[in-house]
Phi, psi and omega in degrees: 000117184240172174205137196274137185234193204246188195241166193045146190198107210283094165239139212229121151277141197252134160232167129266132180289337184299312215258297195332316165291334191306156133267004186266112192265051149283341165038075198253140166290145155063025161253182216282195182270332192312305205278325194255349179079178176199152163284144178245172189274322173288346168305301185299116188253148177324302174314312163323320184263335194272336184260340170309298179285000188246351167272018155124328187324160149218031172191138171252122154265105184253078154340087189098063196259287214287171173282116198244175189277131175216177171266334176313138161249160162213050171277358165287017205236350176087011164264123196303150198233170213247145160268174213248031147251010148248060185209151185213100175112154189292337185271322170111148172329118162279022165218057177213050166345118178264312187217108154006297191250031187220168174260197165295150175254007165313308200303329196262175178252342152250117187304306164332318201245059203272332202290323181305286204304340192283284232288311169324300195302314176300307214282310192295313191293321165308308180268003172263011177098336181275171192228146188264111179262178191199146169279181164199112150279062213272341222238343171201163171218156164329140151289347168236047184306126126223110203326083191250027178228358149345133184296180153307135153084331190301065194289155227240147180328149153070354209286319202223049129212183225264101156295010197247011200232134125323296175244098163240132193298324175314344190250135171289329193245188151299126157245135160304054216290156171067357171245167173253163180283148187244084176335156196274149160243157221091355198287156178265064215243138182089005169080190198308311175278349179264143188254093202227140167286004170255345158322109160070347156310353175092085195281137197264121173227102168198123310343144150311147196239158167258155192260129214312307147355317197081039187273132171226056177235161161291346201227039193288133205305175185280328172301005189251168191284046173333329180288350187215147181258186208245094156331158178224109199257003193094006153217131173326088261228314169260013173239049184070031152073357181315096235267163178199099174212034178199082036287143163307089225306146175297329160339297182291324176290340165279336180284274182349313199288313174320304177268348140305295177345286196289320197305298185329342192236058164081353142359118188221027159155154180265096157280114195252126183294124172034062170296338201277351187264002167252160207277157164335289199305320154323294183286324176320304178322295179243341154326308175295315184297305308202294184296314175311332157280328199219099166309296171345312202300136103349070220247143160219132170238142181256115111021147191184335210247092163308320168338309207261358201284301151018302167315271191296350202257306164310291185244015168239004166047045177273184185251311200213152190236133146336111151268079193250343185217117209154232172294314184319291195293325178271011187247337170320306192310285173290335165310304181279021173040077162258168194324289183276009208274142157213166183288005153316328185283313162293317187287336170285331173285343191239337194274349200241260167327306177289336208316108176102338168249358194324314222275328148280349173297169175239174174228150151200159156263348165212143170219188184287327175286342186239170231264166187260132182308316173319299177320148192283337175291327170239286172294315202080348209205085203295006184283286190001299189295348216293276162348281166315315198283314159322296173286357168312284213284357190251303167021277176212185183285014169287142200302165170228122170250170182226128191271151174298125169107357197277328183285338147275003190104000207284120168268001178038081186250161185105100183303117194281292177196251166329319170260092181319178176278129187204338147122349166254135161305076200342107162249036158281303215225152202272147222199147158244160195246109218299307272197287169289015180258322168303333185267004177292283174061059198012050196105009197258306171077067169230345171075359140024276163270029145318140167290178164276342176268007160269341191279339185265359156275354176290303194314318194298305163322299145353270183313330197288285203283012167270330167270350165281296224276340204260333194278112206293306201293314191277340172302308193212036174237173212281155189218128221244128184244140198226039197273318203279304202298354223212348226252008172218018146253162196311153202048033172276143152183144229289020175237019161234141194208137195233163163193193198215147203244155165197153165227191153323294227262299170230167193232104159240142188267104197256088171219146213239160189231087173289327194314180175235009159219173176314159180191108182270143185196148179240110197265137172232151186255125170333186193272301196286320180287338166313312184267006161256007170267337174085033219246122164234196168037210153329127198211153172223144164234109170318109195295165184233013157272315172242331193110355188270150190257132158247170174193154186216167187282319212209068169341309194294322192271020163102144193222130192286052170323111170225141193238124158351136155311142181040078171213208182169159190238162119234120233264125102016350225220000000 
């Protein structure tokens, strides 16, 4: 079964900066930036991004740039400061956005010169070869979201509006009239010890804003994003979803301005926070604008609805979509042996879900939102991931990202403050990561104090995406699925999944093993693709992972193979 894919192939490492640099192990719950430390924009270093690129990247997403709502203060830098009962961890939501046009001032190491120091950071990924990704947080802001770094002319979110409407197309946000906003009760917020002189003192809403979430109360549970209110994009959310966009509600000229701003200081794609909670009809809107400035740009969303991805891909003009409920979720299923899992749950993600866009999907196996593959909540065992982590990154021309540390090994063990022991690394609270601090190696970013089975799993990483970057048939060639053709020879089972990547030039034969044990299978490539490949006789294939050869007599009869528990191969020839 075959299917056509596309040209160019997005491979991204996701970092945060806050956490990427630290050096500081104290790992205190809920403690300060003092006692626990932060990463700066200047920690990433020429050495950084060089080695970041030798491992196959060709993109950074640096992850919480902008200036978000904290418990920190900093107002002697003239910056207003949050109360601590809508802000959640003591360092704060890198997606509860304070200011539009400003970064964090954790990142910088002069806070005057935080914006200098980004634009520095931009300017170094560029010259180490690498392309720069940025969130956009279109769908909510802090409750004390207010700009003071905005150009001339710029009005700021809510500045003009009639706070007297529930709804108006005309109002950037949702209101409660007459009512006040109500802190959730129980929230804890900086935990037990912590001392602010804005703490529990009562944060002032009035009327009340609805909470990003699509909460259209005054009174929002501690499980709903309580910390951030809800753009208004133009539709009537309690009125049967009834839309108003024409005229274009003030909001889209302001998101649009927003995202010239950043395209303008190198910005070279966007990563959107929860698209499906904006309207389509928006990203239809400003993109196009967006691109008609900048071809080059990039847009990625993130995604949840197999339905809308159509939608959003077509007529909302994204370049690439999540595949978290999809590929993710089914290869989670086989890394943790679960019961019921077999790779048939793959062949529905691209023959189903996917069908006709695979080529827009992005992969991943960690992000800042999921679970660390090592942690006892999804593997326990980061070898695990081997497999999964081949057809991630192999699949299709579609992007493949890697969460920072995941390539060590990194479990995210430990109750952070805000973030429980939950199987992720905290991006509330300021934290050190343990595990990637070795391959940190205070700066040297040599990796030094790596075990040796960290170095060789780093190496497996290495390798794997430098051969999707060096490689024609897995970067941009055609993708030949090859379970049916195979589901009846010997050592075949449904926990093993083969396919085949090609261009004109080269074939490489992609087949990974979920058993937890060894597993010998004599893989056969159809009649017909033999004969639109020109392929017969004596065939030697090379794994482009270790280097080891396999060989056969007779192409047409199949080639004998055998694999490790949790491995995989790609074959060569």
């Amino acid at each position: 079964m075959e299917q056509p894919q596309s040209d160019n192939k997005l491979i991204i490492y996701q970092l945060l900066p806050r956490l990427f640099g630290n050096t500081k192990t104290l790992n205190k719950t809920y403690g300060s930036v003092e006692e626990n430390g932060v990463g700066k924009f200047n920690d990433i270093s020429d050495k950084a991004l060089q080695e970041i690129k030798k491992m196959g990247f060709t993109h950074v997403w640096f992850t919480g740039v902008l200036e978000h709502a904290t418990m920190t203060d900093y107002t002697p830098y003239g910056i207003n400061s949050d109360d601590p009962d809508v802000v959640k961890g003591r360092a704060g939501s890198p997606y509860a956005i304070k200011d539009y046009y400003d970064v964090d001032p954790d990142l910088a190491v002069n806070v005057k010169n935080r914006m200098a120091e980004y634009q520095a950071l931009i300017n170094r990924t560029h010259a180490s070869g690498l392309k720069v990704i940025m969130d956009l947080v279109p769908n909510h802001v802090a409750r004390t979201y207010a700009s003071d770094a905005k150009p001339a002319g710029v009005r700021d979110f809510g500045q003009d509006d009639d706070k007297t409407k529930a709804f108006d197309p005309q109002n950037d946000f949702y209101y409660i009239p007459g009512q006040s906003f109500v802190v959730p009760a129980g929230y804890n917020a900086g935990g037990d010890n912590f001392k602010s002189p804005l703490k529990n003192h009562g944060f002032d809403e009035n009327p009340a804003k609805a909470t990003g979430n699509d909460v259209f109360s005054a009174t929002p549970a501690i499980n709903d994003w309580f910390e951030t209110i809800k753009l208004n994009y133009g539709v009537d959310y309690l009125h049967a979803r009834k839309t108003y966009f024409d005229p274009v509600p003030p909001l889209w000229n302001k998101m649009y301005d927003i995202l010239h701003f950043w395209s303008e200081k190198g910005i070279d794609a966007f990563r959107c926070d929860m698209v499906e909670m904006v309207p389509m009809e928006f990203w239809g809107w400003v993109i196009p604008r967006l691109k008609a400035e900048n071809p080059q740009l990039i847009f990625i969303g993130e995604a949840y609805n197999t339905a809308l991805y159509n939608n959003y891909i077509l007529n909302g003009k994204f370049d690439y979509l999540y595949d978290k409920v999809g590929l993710y979720d089914g290869i989670k299923r086989l890394t943790r042996d679960e019961p019921n899992a077999t790779t048939w749950d793959i062949n529905r993600v691209w023959n189903h879900d996917c069908s006709g866009i695979d080529q827009h999907m992005l992969r991943f196996m960690e992000n800042h939102d999921e679970q660390r593959i090592a942690s006892p909540y999804f593997a326990g065992n980061p070898w695990l991931a081997v497999p999964g982590m081949i057809v991630t990154a192999t699949l299709s021309t579609g992007p493949v990202m890697v969460y920072f540390g995941q390539e060590v090994g990194e479990p995210a063990q430990g109750a952070e403050g805000f973030s429980g022991d939950d199987g992720r690394t905290s991006i509330f609270d300021y934290w050190g990561v343990p595990e990637h601090q070795k391959w940190l190696n205070n700066g040297k970013f040599d990796g030094t104090q790596l075990s040796d089975d960290q170095k060789r799993l780093r190496d497996f990483y290495s390798i794997l995406l430098n051969a999707v970057y060096n490689n024609e048939a897995l970067r941009s060639g055609k993708f030949y699925e090859l379970m049916m053709a195979n589901e009846r020879q010997p050592g075949f089972n449904q926990r093993l999944y083969l396919y085949l990547r090609y261009t004109g030039k080269q074939r490489i034969l992609v087949v990974t093993n979920f058993n937890r044990s060894q597993q010998a299978i004599q893989v056969k490539l159809p009649d017909d693709l033999l004969k639109q490949l020109n392929l017969s006789g004596k065939q030697q294939l090379t794994d482009l992972l270790t280097g080891n050869t396999y060989n056969t007599d007779d192409i047409s009869s199949g080639v004998n193979i055998s694999l490790h528990a949790s491995s995989g191969v790609l074959l060569q020839f």
